[in-house]
Structure formats: structure tokens, C-alpha cells
C-alpha positions as CSV (number, residue, x, y, z in Angstrom):
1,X,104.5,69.5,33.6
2,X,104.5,68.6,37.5
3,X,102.2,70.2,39.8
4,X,105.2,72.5,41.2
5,X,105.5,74.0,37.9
6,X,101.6,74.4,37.5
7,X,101.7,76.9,40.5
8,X,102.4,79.8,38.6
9,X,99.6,79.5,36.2
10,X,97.2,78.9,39.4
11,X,98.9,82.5,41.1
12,X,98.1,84.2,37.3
13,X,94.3,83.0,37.4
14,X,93.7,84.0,41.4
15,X,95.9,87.3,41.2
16,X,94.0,88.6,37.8
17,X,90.6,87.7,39.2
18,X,91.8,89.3,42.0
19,X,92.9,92.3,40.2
20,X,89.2,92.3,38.3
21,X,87.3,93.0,41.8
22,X,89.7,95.4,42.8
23,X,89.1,97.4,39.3
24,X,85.7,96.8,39.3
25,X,85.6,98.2,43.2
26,X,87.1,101.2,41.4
27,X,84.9,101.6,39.1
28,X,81.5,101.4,41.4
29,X,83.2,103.8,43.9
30,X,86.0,105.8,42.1
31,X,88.7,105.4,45.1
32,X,92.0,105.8,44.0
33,X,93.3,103.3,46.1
34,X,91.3,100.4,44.6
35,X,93.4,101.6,40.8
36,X,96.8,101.6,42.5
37,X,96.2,98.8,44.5
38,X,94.4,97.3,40.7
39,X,97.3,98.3,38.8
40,X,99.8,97.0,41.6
41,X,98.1,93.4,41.0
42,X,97.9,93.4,36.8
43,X,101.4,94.0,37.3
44,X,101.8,91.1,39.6
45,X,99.8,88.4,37.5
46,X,100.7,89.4,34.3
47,X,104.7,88.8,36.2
48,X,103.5,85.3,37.2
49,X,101.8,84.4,33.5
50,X,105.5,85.2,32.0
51,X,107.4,83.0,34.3
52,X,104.8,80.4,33.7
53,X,105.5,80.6,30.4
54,X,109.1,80.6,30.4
55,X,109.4,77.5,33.0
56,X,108.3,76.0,29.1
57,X,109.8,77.8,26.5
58,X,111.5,80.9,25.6
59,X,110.1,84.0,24.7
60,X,112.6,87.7,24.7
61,X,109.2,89.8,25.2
62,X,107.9,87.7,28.3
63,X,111.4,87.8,30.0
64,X,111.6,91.8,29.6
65,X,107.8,91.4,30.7
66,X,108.6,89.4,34.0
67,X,111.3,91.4,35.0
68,X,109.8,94.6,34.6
69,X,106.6,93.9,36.1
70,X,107.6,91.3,38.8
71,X,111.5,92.9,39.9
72,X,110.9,96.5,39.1
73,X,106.9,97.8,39.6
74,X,104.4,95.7,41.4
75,X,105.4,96.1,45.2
76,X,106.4,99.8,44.2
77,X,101.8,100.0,42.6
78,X,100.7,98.3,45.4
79,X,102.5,101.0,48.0
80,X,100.7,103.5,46.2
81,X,97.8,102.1,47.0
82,X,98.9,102.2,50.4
83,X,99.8,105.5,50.3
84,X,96.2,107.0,48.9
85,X,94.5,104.9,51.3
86,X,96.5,106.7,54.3
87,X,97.3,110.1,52.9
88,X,94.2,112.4,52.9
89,X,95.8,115.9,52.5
90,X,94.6,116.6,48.6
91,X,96.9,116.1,45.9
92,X,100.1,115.0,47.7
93,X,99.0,111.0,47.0
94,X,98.6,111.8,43.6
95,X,101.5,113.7,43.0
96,X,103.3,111.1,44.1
97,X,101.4,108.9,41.9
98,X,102.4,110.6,38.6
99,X,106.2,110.8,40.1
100,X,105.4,106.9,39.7
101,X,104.3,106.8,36.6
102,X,107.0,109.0,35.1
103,X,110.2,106.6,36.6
104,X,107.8,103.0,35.8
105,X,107.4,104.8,32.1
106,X,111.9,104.9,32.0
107,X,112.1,101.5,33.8
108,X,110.3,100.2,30.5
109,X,112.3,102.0,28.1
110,X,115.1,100.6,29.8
111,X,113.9,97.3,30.0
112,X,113.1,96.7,26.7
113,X,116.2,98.3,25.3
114,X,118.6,96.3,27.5
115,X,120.3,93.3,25.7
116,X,119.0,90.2,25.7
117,X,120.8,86.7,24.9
118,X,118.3,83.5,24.5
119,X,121.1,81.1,23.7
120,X,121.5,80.4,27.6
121,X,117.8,79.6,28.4
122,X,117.5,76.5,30.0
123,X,113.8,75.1,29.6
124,X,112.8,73.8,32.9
125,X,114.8,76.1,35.3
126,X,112.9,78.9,36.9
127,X,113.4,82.2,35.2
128,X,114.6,83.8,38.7
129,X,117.5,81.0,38.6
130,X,119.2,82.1,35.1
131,X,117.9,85.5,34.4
132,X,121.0,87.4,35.4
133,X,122.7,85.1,32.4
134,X,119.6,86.3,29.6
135,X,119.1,89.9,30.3
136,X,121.3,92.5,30.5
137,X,121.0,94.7,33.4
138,X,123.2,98.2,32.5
139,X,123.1,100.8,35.7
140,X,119.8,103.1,35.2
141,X,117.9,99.7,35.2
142,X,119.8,98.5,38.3
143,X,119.5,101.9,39.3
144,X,115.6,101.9,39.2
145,X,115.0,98.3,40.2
146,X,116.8,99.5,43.5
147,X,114.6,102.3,44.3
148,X,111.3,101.1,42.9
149,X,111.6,98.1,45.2
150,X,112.7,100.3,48.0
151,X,109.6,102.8,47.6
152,X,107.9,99.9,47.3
153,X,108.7,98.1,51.1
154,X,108.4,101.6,52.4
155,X,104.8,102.1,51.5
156,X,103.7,98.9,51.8
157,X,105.8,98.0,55.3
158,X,105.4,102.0,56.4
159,X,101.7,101.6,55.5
160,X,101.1,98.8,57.8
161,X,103.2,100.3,60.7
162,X,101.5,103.6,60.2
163,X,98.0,101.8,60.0
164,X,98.7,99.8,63.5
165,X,99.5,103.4,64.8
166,X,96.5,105.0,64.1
167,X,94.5,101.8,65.7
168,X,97.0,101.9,68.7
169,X,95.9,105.6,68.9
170,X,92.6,106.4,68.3
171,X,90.8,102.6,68.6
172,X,89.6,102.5,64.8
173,X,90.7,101.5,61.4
174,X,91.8,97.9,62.6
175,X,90.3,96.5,59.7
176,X,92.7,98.7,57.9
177,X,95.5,97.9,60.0
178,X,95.4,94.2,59.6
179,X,94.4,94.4,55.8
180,X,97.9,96.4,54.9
181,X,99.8,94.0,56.9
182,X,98.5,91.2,54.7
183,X,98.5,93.2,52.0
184,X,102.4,94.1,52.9
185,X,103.4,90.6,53.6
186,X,101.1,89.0,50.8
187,X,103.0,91.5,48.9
188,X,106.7,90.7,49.8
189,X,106.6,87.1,50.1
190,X,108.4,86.7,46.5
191,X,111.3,88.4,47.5
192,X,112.0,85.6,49.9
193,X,113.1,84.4,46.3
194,X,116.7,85.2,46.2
195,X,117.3,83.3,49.9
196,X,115.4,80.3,48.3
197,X,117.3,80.7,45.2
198,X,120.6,80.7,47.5
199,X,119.5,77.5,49.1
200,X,119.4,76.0,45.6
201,X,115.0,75.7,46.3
202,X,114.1,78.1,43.1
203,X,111.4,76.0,42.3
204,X,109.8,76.8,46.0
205,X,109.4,80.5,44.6
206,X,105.9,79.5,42.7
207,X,104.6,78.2,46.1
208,X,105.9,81.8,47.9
209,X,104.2,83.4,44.6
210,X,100.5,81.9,45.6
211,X,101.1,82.1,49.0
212,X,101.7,85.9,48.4
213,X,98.1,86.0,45.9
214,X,96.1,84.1,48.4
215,X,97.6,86.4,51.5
216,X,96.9,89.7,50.0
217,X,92.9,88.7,48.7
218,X,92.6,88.2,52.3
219,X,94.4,91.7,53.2
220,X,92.3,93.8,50.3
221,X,89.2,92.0,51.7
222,X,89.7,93.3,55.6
223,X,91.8,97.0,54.3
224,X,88.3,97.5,52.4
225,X,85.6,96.3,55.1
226,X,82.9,99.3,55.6
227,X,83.9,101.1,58.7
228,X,80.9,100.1,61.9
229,X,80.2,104.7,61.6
230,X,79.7,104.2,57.6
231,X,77.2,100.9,58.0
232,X,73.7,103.3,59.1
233,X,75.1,106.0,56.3
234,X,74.8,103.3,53.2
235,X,71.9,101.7,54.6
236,X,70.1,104.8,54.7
237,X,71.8,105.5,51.8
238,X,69.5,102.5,49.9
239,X,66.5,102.9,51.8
């Protein structure tokens, strides 16, 4: 294996470490945020461990896996996130959040009932070169890959607009602000795949992939900085 074809097995270790703090952060403080933004990140490295695995051999599980999990749910997780870190009315965030739940649970049903034909793999190739020849995509799958992805650059772009709004207006949360661009850009860096694909560089995708792992550790690290107004609170807190 070269070292370009390593790179996805690197993204899997830093994105589920990552994804570790993030649920352990939810578990010491029991913000929602931290288990969208958790969930959001299984999602992505357990999408980076299948396509590791089928750069080497073939597996029908692990290409419905990758697909569902990197094409269809992990920007869409990681808005949600977004959007429970910048919503505060109670109950819309997680209203929304069990709207997600209910069209992820139908994207895998339809995943893993869509047709699947092996005798094309290539061993070697990148998955995101010869996938459309493996896995048969019939129109509610299309259907939800379309809008998951678009929920999912609306919450995650929209979150970092709205986030560079609030600093612009009122002179806080820049920590915030900064953190979701990461987060958003960390975030969308794989779908740079299809122009890299175009340009016959599908291999380059694993680099965007760690890129994209390495950016948003950096973006969840400043979103989640204590505010300067909440540093006397927890120290008192302690004391």
C-alpha cells in the first residue's frame, strides 16, 4: 500500500478520536450540540474506514456503509450541531433533530435495499471513482442524498454566516464564529471530490478527507472555548 492510499486509515484514527472527545464533552456537560456534532463525526470516520477498506478489497456491506454515511448523513449531523449551538428557542433544535433522524432512518432502508453489483470492483481505484458502476442509486435514495446534503451546507455554511453576524453585531461569540467556519469548511472539503474526480485526481480525495479531519478538530476546539463572562462563573464554580 503507498502512503496515498494509507491516508484514509490516518483520517479514520484522527476523526474517531476526534469524535471520542466530542462524546465524551457530551457526556461531562450534556449539550446537545457536542451529540450532533459526535454523531456528525462517527458518521464521518466510520465513511473514511469503509473506503479504506475498499481501496483493498471488496466488501457489499462497507460500500452501502460509505455511501450512506459519507454521501448521504455526515455534513447533514454535523449541521445539527450547528443548529443546536445557535438556536436557543426550546424545542425547535430538537424537533428538527428528530425530523433528522426519521429521513437518515429511510436513507438506510434505502441504502441497503438498493442493488448492488461486485463484479465491477476494481481493487486499487478509489471507491468515489467506480461507485456509480456498484451500487444502484433508484430515485428516493437520489432523492434523499440531494436534500440531506443540501440541509447539510445550509446549517453548516448558514451556521457560520449566521455566527459572523452575531460577532459583527454584538462583539462576542467570535470564538464561535471562527470555530463553525472551520467546522463548515473542515466539513465540506470532501465534496471537492467530484471536481478532483473530473480532473482524473480521485486519489487526491484521501488528502481532502484529512485535510477536512484536521480542519474541523481545530474548528470544534475554538466553537467550544469558554466564553471570557463564563471563566469567573466555573472558577467560582470549583472553588
Amino acid at each position: 500500500m503507498d502512503l496515498l492510499h494509507f491516508l484514509p486509515f490516518l483520517s479514520t484514527a484522527i476523526t474517531f478520536f476526534f469524535a471520542a472527545t466530542v462524546l465524551n464533552r457530551y457526556r461531562i456537560g450534556r449539550r446537545p450540540h457536542s451529540l450532533m456534532w459526535g454523531i456528525g463525526l462517527s458518521l464521518y470516520s466510520l465513511g473514511t474506514l469503509a473506503e479504506a477498506y475498499l481501496a483493498l478489497r471488496w466488501s457489499p456491506t462497507l460500500l452501502r456503509l460509505w455511501y450512506l454515511c459519507g454521501a448521504m448523513l455526515t455534513a447533514a449531523w454535523l449541521g445539527q450541531g450547528t443548529v443546536f449551538l445557535l438556536i436557543r428557542k426550546p424545542g425547535v433544535a430538537t424537533a428538527i433533530a428528530l425530523g433528522l433522524g426519521v429521513v437518515s432512518l429511510v436513507a438506510l432502508i434505502a441504502v441497503f435495499m438498493a442493488p448492488v453489483n461486485g463484479a465491477q470492483f476494481q481493487p486499487g481505484l478509489p471507491i468515489s471513482t467506480q461507485y456509480k458502476d456498484l451500487l444502484g442509486r433508484p430515485g428516493l435514495m437520489i432523492l434523499l442524498t440531494i436534500l440531506l446534503n443540501i440541509y447539510g451546507t445550509l446549517t453548516l455554511v448558514g451556521g457560520a454566516a449566521y455566527s459572523a453576524y452575531l460577532f459583527w453585531r454584538k462583539h462576542v461569540l467570535a470564538n464561535r464564529m471562527f470555530g463553525n467556519i472551520l467546522i463548515a469548511a473542515g466539513a465540506l472539503l470532501p465534496a471537492s471530490a467530484g471536481t478532483l474526480i473530473s480532473l482524473g485526481l480521485g486519489d487526491w480525495l484521501y488528502v481532502s478527507e484529512l485535510l477536512g479531519a484536521t480542519i474541523m478538530f481545530v474548528g470544534f476546539w475554538l466553537a467550544t472555548q469558554p466564553q471570557p463572562m463564563d471563566r469567573p462563573a466555573r472558577a467560582a464554580a470549583r472553588a
